[in-house]
C-alpha positions in Angstrom: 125.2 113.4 107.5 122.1 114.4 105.8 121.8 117.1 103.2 118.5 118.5 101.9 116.3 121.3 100.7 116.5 124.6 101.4 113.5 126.6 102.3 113.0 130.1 104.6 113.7 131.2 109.5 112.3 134.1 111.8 114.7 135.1 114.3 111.6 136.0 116.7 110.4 132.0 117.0 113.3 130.5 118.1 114.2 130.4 121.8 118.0 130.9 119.7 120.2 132.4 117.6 119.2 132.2 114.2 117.7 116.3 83.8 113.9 109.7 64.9 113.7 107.2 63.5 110.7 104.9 62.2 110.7 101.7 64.3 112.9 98.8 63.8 112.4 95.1 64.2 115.3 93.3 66.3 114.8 89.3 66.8 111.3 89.9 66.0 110.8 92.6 68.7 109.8 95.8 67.5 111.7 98.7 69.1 111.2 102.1 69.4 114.5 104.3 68.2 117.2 101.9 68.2 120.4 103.1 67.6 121.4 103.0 64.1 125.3 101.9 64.7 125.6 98.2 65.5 129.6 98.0 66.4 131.3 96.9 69.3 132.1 99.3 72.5 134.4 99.1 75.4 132.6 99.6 78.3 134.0 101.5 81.2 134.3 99.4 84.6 131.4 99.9 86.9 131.6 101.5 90.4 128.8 99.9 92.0 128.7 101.8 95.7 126.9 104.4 94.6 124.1 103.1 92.4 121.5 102.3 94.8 117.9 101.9 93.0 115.8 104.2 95.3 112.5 103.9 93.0 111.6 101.8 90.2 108.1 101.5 88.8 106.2 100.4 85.4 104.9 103.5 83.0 103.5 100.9 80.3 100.9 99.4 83.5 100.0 103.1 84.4 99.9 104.3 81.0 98.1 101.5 79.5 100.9 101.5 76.6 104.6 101.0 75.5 106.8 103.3 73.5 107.5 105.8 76.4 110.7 107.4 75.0 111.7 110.3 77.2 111.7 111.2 81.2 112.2 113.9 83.5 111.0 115.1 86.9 109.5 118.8 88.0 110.6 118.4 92.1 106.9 117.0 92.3 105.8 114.7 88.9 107.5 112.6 86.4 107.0 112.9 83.3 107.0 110.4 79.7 106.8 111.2 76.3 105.2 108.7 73.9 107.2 108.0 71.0 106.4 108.9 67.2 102.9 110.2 69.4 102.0 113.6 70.6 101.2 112.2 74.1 102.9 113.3 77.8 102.6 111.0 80.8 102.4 112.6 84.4 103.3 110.0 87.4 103.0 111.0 91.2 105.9 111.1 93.0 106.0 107.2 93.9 104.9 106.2 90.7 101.8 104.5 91.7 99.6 106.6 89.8 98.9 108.6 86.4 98.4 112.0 87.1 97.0 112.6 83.8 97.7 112.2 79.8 98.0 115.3 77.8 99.9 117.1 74.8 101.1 120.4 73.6 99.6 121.8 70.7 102.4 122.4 67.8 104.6 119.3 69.8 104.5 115.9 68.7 107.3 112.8 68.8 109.1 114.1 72.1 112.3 112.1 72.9 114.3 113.2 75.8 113.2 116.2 78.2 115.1 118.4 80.3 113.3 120.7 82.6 114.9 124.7 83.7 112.9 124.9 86.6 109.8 126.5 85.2 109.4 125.1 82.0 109.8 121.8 79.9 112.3 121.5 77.1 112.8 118.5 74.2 113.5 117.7 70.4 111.8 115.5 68.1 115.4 114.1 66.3 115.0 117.2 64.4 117.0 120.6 64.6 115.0 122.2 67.2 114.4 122.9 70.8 111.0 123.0 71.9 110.1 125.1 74.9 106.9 123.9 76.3 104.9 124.5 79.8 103.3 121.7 80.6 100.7 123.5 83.3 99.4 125.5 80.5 99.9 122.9 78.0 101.2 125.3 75.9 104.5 125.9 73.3 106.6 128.8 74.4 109.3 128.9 72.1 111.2 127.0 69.4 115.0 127.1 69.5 116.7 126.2 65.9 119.7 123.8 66.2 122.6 122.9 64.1 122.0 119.4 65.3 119.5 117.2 65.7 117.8 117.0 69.2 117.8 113.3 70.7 118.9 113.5 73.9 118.8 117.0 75.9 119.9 117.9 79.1 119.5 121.8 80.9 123.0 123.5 81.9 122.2 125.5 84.8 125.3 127.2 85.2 125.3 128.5 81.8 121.6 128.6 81.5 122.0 126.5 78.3 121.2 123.0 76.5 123.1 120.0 76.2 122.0 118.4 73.2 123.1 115.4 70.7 121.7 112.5 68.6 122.8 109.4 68.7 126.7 109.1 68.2 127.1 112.7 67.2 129.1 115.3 68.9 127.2 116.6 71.9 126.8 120.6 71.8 125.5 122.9 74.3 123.3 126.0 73.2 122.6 129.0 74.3 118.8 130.1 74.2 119.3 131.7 70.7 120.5 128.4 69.1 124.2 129.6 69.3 126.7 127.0 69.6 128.7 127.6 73.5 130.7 124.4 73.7 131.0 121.0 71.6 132.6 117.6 73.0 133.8 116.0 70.0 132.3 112.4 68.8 135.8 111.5 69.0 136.2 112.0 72.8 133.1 111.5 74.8 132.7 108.0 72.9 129.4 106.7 73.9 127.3 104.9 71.3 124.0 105.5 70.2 122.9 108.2 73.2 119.3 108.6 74.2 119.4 110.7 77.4 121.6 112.6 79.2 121.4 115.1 82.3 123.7 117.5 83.6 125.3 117.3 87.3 127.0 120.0 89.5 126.5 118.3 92.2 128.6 115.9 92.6 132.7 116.1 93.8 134.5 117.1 90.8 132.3 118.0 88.6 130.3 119.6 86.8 129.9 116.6 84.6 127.2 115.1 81.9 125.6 111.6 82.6 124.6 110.1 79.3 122.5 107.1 78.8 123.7 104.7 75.5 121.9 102.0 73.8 125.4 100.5 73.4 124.7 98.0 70.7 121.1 97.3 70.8 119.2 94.8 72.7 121.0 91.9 74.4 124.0 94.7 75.3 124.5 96.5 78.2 122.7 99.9 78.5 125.0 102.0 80.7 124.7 105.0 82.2 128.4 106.8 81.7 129.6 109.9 83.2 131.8 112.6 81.2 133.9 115.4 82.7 132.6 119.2 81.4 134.1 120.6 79.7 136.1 118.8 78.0 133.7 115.8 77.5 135.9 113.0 78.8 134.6 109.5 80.3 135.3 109.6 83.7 135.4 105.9 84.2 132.5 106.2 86.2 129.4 104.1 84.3 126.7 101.7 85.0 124.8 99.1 82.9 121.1 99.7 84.3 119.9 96.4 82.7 121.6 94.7 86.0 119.4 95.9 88.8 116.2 97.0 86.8 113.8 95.0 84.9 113.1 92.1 86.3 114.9 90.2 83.4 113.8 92.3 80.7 117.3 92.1 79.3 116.5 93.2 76.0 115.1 96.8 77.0 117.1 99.4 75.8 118.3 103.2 76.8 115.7 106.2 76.8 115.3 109.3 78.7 117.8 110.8 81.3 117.5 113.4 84.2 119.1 114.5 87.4 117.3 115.9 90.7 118.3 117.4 93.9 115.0 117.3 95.4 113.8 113.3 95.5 115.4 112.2 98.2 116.1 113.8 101.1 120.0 114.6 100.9 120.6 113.0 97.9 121.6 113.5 94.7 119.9 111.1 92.1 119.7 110.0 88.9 116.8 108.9 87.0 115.6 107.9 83.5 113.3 105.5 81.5 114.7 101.5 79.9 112.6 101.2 77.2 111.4 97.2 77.4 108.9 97.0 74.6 106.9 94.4 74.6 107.5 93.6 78.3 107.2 97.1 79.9 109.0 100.4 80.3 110.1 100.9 83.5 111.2 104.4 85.4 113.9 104.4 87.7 115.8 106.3 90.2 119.1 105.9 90.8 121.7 107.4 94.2 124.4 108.7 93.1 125.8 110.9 96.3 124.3 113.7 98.9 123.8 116.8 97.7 126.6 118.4 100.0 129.8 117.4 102.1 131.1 119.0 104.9 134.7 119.0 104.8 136.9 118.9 107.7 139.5 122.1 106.7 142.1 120.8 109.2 142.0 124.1 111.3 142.4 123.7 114.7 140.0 126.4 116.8 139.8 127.0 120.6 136.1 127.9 120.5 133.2 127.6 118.5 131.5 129.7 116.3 129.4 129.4 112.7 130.1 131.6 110.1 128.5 133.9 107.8 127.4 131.7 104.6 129.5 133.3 101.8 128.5 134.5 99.1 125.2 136.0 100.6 123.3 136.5 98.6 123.8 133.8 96.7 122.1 131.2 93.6 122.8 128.1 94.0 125.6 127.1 95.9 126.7 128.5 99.2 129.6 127.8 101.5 128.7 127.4 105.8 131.7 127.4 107.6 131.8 126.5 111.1 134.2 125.1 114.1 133.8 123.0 116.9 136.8 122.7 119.4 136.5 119.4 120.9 134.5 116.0 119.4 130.9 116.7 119.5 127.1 115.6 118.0 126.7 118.0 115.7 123.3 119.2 114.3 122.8 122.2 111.6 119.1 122.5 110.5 117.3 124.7 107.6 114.2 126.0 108.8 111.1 128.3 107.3 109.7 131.5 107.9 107.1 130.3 110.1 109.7 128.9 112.2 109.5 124.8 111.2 112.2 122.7 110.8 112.4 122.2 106.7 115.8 119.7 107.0 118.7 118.6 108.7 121.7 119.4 106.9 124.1 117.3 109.6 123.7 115.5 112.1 126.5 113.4 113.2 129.0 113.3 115.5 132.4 115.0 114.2 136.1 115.8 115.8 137.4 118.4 116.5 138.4 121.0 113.6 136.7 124.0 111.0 134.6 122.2 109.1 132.9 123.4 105.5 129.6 123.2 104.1 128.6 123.5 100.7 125.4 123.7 99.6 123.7 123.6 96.4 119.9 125.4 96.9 118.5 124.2 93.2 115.2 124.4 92.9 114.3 126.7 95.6 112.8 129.7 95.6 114.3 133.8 96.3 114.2 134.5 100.1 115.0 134.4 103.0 116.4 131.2 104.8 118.5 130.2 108.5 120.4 128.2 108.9 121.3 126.5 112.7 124.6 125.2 114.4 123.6 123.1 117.7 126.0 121.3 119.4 127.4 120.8 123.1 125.4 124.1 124.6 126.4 125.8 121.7 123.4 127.0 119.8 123.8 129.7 116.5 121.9 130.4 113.7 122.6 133.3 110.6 120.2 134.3 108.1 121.1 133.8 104.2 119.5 135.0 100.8 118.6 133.1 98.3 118.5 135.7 94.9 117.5 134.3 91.8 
């Protein structure tokens, strides 16, 4: 079963129903924004199914430098930010190739990023939020904090920013700077936390990936789920120094982000290990598809697909549909023009009334079909996308 973007169908075409501080010196290395707090940390136990490295590649060899702090990812670039510097990195989609350097007047000494969709956001370990768009290369807006802005991740279901630095509490404000939620130091317990992103995506959630130095270089840099929110560790963490690096064990944490759009079906994680003086290296991590389709246990005697409910809807929507015998079962997302954008299934499945949801982030208001084929059996229902 495959999962993927949704786009816009026209019933005519188809022959069918239609995510500081100064520098310090560590064994002789220089680093850039080590964690302050050298202590000891439990680490959670690793679930290592899910963290498949889908892309790895070196910024410092593009970039012709070290000392890239921050990450994030548009749906088409990545993106670094060049500590204590005023300069943004822009990587293709493979990361073979430097798009172009540039900066935003007003904006220097970026850490983490976190992108809404249409525009950039990030804090300089300071007490703001800057809003940035990085096409016009302009600032937007300046959100004041009441705590400094390290790591930063956007909340799309609240439209707000998940924000902390280092071991502090980690607060989520609104566009006004006003406080919405806090997860207390005290329960989230990560250590010296560089990036984070926000995920309600995956089963469970929503939840709040951070990424912690743990206790410098030479420690494990893990990448730890909480559940929002309330903030607690899930159990569910991953020390990235293990599959990315080539050895580089001293790197440390920086950026983190989450997309929907990378891979086909999947939901991913990525960020930036900060390896000065080796390299810093951009990665992309699976962590699940961006859907399930859950068998409901219903029994029907014929087949049929369902309205998607709620329609209109922005992001998720539920298809539910029902296949009375074991059959190959396909259901497709196609455009206006009548092409086939993604398959959502495909797989053969009992029988039983089966549930689809689907999470349309970063698409576009419109109009989109969606297809059932299986067995003879060919439907397809138009949904709306309203943003």
């Amino acid at each position: 079963m495959k999962t993927g973007k949704l786009m816009l169908l026209v019933l005519f075409i188809f022959p069918f129903y239609i995510c500081a501080q100064n520098a310090l010196s560590e064994n002789g290395i220089t680093r850039n924004d080590v964690g302050p707090n050298k202590r000891s940390e439990i680490y959670s136990p690793e679930i290592e199914a899910i963290w498949d490295v889908l892309l790895q590649f070196d910024a410092t060899s593009l970039n012709g430098s070290t000392g890239n702090a921050g990450a994030e990812w548009n749906g088409t670039y990545f993106y670094s930010t060049r500590w204590q510097s005023n300069l943004i990195h822009e990587y293709n989609a493979t990361g073979s190739t430097l798009i172009r350097e540039f900066s935003i007047p007003g904006v220097t000494g970026l850490r983490d990023l976190a992108f809404d969709g249409s525009h950039f956001y990030g804090g300089v370990a300071d007490n703001r939020i800057f809003e940035m768009d990085f096409t016009a290369g302009t600032l937007i807006n300046t959100i004041t904090t009441t705590l400094p802005v390290r790591h930063i991740s956007y909340d799309s279901d609240q439209d707000a920013f998940w924000v902390g630095n280092w071991d502090t509490d980690i607060v989520a404000f609104d566009r006004s700077g006003n406080e919405l939620a806090r997860i207390p130091a005290g329960t989230h317990g990560a250590v010296n936390m560089y990036g984070s992103c926000y995920d309600n995506n995956s089963s469970g959630g929503p939840y709040l990936w951070v990424f912690s130095q743990g206790t410098g270089a030479g420690s494990p840099q893990n990448i730890i789920q909480l559940q929002l929110p309330g903030g607690t560790p899930t159990g569910v963490s991953h020390n990235v120094i293990t599959d990315v690096g080539s050895g580089n064990t001293d790197a440390i944490a920086g950026g983190l982000f989450s997309m929907t759009d990378f891979a086909s079906g999947f939901f991913t994680i990525g960020g930036i290990l900060q390896g000065a003086p080796i390299a810093d290296l951009m990665f992309v991590y699976e962590i699940g598809s961006t859907s399930s389709v859950e068998n409901l246990g219903e029994m029907p005697n014929t087949y049929y697909l369902q309205q998607n409910y709620p329609n209109p809807f922005n992001p998720n929507t539920n298809i539910q549909f029902a296949i009375p015998q074991s059959s190959f079962v396909q259901l497709e997302v196609f455009n206006a023009l009548g092409e086939k954008i993604d398959v959502l299934v495909s797989e053969q499945l009992s029988a039983g009334t089966y549930n689809f949801d689907w999470i349309a982030e970063g698409m576009t208001s419109g109009i989109y079909f969606y297809k059932l084929q299986t067995n003879g059996f060919v439907e397809a229902k138009k949904m709306i996308l309203m943003k």
